[in-house]
N, C-alpha and C positions, 0 to 999 in steps of 0.2 A: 326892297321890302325888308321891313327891319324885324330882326327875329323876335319868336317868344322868348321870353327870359323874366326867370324865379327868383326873388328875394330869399334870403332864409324863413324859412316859417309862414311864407305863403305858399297857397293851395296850388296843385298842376292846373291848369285850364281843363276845362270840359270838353269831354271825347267831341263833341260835333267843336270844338271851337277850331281842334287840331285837324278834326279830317278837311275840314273846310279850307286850312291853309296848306292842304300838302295840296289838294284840288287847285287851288291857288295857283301853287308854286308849279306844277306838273305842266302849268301854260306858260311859262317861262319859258326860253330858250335856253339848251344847255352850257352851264357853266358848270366851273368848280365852285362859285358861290354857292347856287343852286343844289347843287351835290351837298355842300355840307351843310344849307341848313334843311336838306331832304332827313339828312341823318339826325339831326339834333330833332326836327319833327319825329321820326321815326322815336327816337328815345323818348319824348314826351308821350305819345301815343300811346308804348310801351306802360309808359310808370299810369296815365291815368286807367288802361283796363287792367294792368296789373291786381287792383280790387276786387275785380270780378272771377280771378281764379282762385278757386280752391284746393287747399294741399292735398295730394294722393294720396289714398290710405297706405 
């Protein structure tokens, strides 16, 4: 399964497009593939609700 991946200056993918591929990837059997592109999901996931926090007063 071939990972997501950003050009400079294009947008992250939309939160349902990443939970859908860590669901994906979570019926995989484990590997170290799997493992890293769990994490490189995880960092996408990370950066698109990243928007949705607001800084602490």
């Amino acid at each position: 399964m071939p990972l997501l991946r950003r050009r400079r200056g294009q947008k992250a993918p939309a939160l349902d497009q990443v939970n859908a591929r860590i669901r994906l990837l979570m019926d995989q059997p484990e590997s170290t593939q799997r493992s890293e592109e769990y994490e490189t999901l995880l960092r996408m996931w990370a950066e698109v609700t990243r928007s949705d926090v607001e800084p602490a007063a």
